[in-house]
C-alpha positions as CSV (number, residue, x, y, z in Angstrom):
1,X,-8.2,-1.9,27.9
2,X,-4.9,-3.4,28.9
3,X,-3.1,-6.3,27.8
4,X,-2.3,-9.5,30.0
5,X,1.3,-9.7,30.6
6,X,2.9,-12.3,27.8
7,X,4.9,-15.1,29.1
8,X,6.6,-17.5,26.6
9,X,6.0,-20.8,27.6
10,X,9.1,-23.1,26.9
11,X,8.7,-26.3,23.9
12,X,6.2,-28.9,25.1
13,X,3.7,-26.2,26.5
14,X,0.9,-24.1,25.2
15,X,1.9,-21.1,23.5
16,X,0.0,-18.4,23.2
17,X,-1.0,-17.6,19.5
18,X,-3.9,-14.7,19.9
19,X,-6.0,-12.7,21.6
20,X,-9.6,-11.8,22.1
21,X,-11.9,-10.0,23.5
22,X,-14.9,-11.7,21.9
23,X,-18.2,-12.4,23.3
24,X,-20.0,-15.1,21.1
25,X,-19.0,-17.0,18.1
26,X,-15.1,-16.7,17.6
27,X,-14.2,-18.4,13.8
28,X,-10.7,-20.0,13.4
29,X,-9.6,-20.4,9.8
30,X,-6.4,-22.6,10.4
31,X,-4.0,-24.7,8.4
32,X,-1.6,-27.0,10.2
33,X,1.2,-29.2,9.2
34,X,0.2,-31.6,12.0
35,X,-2.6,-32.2,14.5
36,X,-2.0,-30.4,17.7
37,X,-4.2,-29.6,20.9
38,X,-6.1,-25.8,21.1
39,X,-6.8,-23.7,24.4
40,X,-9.2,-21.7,23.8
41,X,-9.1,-19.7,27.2
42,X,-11.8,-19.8,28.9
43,X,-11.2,-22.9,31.2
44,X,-12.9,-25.1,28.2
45,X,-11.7,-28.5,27.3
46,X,-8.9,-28.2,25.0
47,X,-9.6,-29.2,21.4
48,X,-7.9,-31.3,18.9
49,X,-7.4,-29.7,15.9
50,X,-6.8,-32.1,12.2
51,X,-3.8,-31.5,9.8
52,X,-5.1,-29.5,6.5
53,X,-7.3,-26.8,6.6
54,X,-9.9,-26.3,8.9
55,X,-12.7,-23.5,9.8
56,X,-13.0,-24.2,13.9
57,X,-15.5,-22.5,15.9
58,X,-16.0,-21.7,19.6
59,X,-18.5,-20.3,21.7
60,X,-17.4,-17.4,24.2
61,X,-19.5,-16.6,27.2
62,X,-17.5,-14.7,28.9
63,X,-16.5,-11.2,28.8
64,X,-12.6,-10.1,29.0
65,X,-10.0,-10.8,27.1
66,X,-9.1,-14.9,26.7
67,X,-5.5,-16.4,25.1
68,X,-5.6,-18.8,22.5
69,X,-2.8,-21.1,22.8
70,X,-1.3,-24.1,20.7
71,X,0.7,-26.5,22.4
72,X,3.8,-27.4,20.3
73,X,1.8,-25.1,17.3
74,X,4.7,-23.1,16.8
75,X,6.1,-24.7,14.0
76,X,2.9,-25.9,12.6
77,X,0.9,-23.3,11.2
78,X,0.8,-22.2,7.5
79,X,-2.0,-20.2,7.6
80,X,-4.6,-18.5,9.5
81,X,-7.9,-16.4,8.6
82,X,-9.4,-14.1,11.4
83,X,-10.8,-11.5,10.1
84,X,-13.3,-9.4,12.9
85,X,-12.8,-12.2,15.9
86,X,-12.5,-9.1,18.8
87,X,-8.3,-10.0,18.0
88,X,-6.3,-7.7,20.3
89,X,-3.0,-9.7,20.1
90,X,-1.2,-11.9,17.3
91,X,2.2,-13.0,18.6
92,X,3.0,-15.2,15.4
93,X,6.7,-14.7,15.0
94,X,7.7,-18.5,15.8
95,X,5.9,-19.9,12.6
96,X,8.6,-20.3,10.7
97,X,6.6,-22.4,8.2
98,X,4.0,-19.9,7.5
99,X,2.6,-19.8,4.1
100,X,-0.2,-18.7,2.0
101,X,-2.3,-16.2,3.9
102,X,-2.7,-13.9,7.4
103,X,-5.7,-12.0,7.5
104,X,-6.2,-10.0,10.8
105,X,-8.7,-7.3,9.5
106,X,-11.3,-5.6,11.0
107,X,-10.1,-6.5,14.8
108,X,-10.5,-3.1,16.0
109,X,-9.0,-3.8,19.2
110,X,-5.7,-5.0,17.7
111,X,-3.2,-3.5,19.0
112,X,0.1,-5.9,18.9
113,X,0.8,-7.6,15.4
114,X,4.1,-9.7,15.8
115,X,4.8,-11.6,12.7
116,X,5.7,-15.0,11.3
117,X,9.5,-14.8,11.4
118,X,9.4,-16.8,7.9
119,X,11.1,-16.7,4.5
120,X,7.7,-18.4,2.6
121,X,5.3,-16.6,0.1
122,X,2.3,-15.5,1.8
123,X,-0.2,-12.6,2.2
124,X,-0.8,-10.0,4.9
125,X,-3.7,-8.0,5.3
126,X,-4.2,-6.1,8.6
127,X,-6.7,-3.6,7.4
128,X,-8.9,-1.8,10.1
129,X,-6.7,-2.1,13.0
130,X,-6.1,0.1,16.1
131,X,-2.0,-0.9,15.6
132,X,-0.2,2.1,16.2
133,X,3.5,2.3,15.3
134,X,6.4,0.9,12.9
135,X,4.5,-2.0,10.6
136,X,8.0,-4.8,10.7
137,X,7.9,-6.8,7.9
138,X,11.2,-7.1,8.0
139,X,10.9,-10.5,10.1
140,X,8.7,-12.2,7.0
141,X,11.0,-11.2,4.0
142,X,8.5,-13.4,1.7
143,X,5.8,-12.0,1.8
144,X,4.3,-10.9,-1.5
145,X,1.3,-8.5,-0.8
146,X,0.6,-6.3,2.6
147,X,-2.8,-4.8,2.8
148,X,-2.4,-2.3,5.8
149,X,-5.4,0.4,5.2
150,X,-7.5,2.4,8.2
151,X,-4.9,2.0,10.7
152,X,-3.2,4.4,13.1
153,X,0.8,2.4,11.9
154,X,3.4,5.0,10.9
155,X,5.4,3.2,8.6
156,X,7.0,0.2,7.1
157,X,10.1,-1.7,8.3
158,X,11.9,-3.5,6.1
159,X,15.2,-5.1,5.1
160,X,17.3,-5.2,2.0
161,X,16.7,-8.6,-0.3
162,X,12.9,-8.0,-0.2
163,X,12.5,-8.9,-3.2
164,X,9.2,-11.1,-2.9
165,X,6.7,-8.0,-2.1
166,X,4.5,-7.2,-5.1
167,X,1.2,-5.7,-4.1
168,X,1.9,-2.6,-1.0
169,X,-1.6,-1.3,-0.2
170,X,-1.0,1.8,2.5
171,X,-4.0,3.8,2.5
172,X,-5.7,6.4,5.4
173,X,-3.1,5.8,8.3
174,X,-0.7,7.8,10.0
175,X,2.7,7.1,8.1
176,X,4.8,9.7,9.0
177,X,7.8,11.5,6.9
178,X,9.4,9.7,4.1
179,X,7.9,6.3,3.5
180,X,10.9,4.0,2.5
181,X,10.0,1.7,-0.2
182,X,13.6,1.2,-1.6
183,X,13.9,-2.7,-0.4
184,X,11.2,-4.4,-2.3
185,X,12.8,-4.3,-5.4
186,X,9.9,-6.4,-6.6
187,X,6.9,-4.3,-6.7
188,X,5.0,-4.4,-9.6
189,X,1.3,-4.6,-9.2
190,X,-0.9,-1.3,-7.0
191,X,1.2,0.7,-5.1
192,X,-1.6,3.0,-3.2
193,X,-0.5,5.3,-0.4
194,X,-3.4,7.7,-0.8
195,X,-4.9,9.8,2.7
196,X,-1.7,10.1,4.2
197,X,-1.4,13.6,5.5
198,X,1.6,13.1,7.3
199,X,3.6,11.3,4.8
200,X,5.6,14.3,3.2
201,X,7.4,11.7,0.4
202,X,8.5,8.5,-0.7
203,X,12.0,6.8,-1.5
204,X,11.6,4.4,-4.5
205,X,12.8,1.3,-5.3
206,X,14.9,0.3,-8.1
207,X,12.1,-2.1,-9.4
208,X,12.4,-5.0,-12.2
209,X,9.1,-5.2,-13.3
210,X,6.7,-2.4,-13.6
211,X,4.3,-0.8,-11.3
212,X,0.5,-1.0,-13.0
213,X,-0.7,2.0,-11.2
214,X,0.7,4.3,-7.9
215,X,-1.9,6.6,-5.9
216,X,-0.3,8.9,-3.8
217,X,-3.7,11.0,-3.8
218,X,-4.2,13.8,-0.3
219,X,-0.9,13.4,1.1
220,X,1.9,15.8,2.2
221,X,3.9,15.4,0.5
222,X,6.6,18.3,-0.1
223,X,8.9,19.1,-2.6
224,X,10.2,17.4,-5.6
225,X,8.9,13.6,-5.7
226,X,11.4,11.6,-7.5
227,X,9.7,8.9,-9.0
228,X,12.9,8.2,-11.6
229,X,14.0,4.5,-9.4
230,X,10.5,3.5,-10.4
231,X,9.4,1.4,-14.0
232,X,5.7,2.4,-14.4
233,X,3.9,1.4,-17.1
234,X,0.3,2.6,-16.0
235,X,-1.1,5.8,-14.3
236,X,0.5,8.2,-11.4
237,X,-2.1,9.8,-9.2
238,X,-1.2,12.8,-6.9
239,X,-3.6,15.4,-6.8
240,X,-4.5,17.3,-3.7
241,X,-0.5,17.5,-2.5
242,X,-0.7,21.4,-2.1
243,X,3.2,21.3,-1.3
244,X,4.1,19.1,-4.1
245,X,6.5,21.3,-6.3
246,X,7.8,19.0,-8.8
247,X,7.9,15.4,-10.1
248,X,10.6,13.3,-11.8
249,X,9.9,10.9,-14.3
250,X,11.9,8.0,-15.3
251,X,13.1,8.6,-18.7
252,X,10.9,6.6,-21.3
253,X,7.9,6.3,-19.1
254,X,4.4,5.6,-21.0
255,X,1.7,6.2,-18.6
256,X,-1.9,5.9,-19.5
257,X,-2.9,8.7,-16.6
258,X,-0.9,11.6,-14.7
259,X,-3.3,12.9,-12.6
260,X,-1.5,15.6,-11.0
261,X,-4.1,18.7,-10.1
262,X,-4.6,20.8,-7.1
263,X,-0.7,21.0,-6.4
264,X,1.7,23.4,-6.9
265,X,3.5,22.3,-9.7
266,X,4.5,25.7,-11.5
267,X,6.8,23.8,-13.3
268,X,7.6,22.4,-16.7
269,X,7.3,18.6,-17.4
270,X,9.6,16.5,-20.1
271,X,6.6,15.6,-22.2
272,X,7.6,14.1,-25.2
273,X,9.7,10.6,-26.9
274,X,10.9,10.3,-23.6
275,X,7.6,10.7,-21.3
276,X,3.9,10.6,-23.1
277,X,0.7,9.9,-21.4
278,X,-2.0,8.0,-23.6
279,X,-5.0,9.0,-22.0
280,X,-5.1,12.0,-20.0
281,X,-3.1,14.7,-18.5
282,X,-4.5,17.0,-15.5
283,X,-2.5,19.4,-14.3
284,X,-5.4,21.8,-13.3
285,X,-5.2,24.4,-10.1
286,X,-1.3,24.5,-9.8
287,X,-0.6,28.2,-10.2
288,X,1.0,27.2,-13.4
289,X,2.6,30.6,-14.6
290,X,2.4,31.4,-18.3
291,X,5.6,30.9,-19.4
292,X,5.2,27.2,-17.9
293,X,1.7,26.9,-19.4
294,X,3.1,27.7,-22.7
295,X,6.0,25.2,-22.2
296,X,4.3,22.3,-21.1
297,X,1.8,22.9,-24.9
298,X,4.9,23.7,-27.2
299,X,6.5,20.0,-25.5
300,X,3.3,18.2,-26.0
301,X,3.1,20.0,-29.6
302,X,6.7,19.6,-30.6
303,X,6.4,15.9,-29.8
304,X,3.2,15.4,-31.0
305,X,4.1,12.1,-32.9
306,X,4.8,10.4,-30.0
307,X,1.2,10.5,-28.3
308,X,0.0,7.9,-30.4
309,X,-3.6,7.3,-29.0
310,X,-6.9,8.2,-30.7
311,X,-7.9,10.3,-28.4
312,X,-6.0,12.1,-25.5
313,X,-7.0,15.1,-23.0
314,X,-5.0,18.2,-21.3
315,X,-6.5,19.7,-18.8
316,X,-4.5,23.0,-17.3
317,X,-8.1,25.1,-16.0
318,X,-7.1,27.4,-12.5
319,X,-3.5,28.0,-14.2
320,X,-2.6,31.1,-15.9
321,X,-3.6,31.2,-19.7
322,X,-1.8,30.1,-22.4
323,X,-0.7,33.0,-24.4
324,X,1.1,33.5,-28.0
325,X,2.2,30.6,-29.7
326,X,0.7,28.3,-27.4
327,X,-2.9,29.3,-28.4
328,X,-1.8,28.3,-32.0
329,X,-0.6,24.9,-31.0
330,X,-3.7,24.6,-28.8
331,X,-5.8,24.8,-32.3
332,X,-4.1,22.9,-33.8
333,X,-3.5,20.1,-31.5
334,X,-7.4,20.1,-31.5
335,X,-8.4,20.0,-34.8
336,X,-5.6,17.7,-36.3
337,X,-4.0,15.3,-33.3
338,X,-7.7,14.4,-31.6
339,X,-6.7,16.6,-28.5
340,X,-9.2,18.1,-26.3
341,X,-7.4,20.8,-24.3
342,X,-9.0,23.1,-21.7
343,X,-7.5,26.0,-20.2
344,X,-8.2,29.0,-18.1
């Protein structure tokens, strides 16, 4: 389906604001500043809409796609809900009071996504969108959460000074390459990336509060992934990355998880005062040599103080076996330090 040509229509005018291609019951969840007039496109009456919040409804007819138009809105809006309304346009980059919310999910037709060009806090969510291409978020340097999952976008564009973004949700789309994150210097709740098969890595920020948790489950990505920019304080996910070949830690990093199985991380990780894992450790079906199997127990056992929790598990099955002295510390570590330790 194409798209009607956009024309800009000059101050005074309706501006366009969406577009549908909805046949029925179209839902508006709106927030103006100030009371303006709404085209719903169709050749309909246009309809006043109230200051404040408002849930408007319209009925649709007529097949095609219609443009929904403000006149003077440009300034006005704060906020605006439309989740599954048939959207396959949002041109909202002249909202430079935008605030609180933007929900555009589940418009499978969507297709164009041009954001509020606005310094003010709010949340984006454009899950379940046909929107190919660069996600800019650049243009909205306040926002504080971006929800982007099932979409066919390949990356992220942002700017330096994003501070604001928290929450960065990126799941099962098409980013492609290195995924720069090294902007929003802020982020410190999820940051999920998982089902990303062309996304071969990821540049960190230099964060100032900790990340909860980061999934970066079935990706591509390749190489050594430097997560050392990054504060974490909770669990790293990255299982099923079959080129992954090493991972950097920020020294002192507690995590409660490192799930990090089905790679090939034949290496040796710096387990001990300066990296411990409370809960559970699975490095399982990496091709783990011996001599690396053996030096990732005799760090765990050599800094066995420092893993402090009741109960902890290591998990290196589809690795070579632990040989030697590692066998010994492997007994040990089970009956006196409330490890339970598998191996091949």
């Amino acid at each position: 389906m194409s798209l009607l040509p956009y024309v800009y229509s000059s101050t005074g005018s309706y501006n366009e604001i969406l577009r549908t291609n909805k046949v029925g019951t179209f839902s508006l969840d709106i927030t103006l500043l100030n009371p303006t007039l709404l085209d719903w496109g169709d050749g309909s009456a246009a309809q006043t809409i109230p200051a404040g919040q408002n849930v408007t409804t319209h009925s649709y007819t007529q097949a095609g796609e219609k443009q929904i138009k403000l006149r003077d809105g440009y300034a006005q809006v704060s906020r605006m809900l439309v989740p599954n309304q048939g959207i396959t346009a949002a041109r909202l980059s002249k909202f430079r009071l935008f605030a609180n919310a933007l929900y555009l999910d589940n418009n499978l037709d969507l297709k164009v996504i041009e954001l509020p060009e606005t310094s003010s806090a709010f949340a984006l969510r454009v899950n379940l969108t046909t929107f190919a291409g660069v996600l800019d978020i650049s243009v909205c340097p306040g926002v504080t959460q971006v929800l982007a999952a099932d979409s066919s976008f390949t990356g992220l564009k942002g700017k330096a000074g994003m501070s604001a973004l928290q929450t960065l949700q990126l799941m099962r789309s098409n980013i492609t390459g290195v995924l720069d994150l090294s902007y929003y210097t802020g982020l410190r709740s999820t940051l999920d990336l998982r089902n990303n098969p062309n996304m071969t890595g990821v540049l960190f920020p230099v964060n100032t509060v900790a990340v909860v948790s980061m999934y970066l489950i079935s990706c591509n990505l390749t190489g050594t992934l430097d997560t050392t920019p990054l504060t974490m304080n909770g669990s790293l996910y990255v299982p099923s990355n079959p080129l992954l070949t090493n991972v950097l830690v920020k020294q002192g990093t507690s995590l409660a998880n490192l799930i990090a199985n089905n790679c090939a991380l034949n290496t040796v990780f710096p387990f001990g005062s300066g990296f411990t894992v409370t809960t559970l450790i699975n490095l399982a079906s990496n091709n783990m040599s011996a001599a690396n199997v053996n030096a990732n127990v005799d760090n765990i056992y050599q800094n066995k103080g420092a893993f402090v929790t009741t109960a902890k598990t290591l998990n290196l099955t589809g690795n070579a076996a632990p040989t030697g002295t590692a066998l010994t510390q492997i007994a040990d570590l089970r009956a006196n330090y409330n490890w339970t330790i598998t191996h091949s």
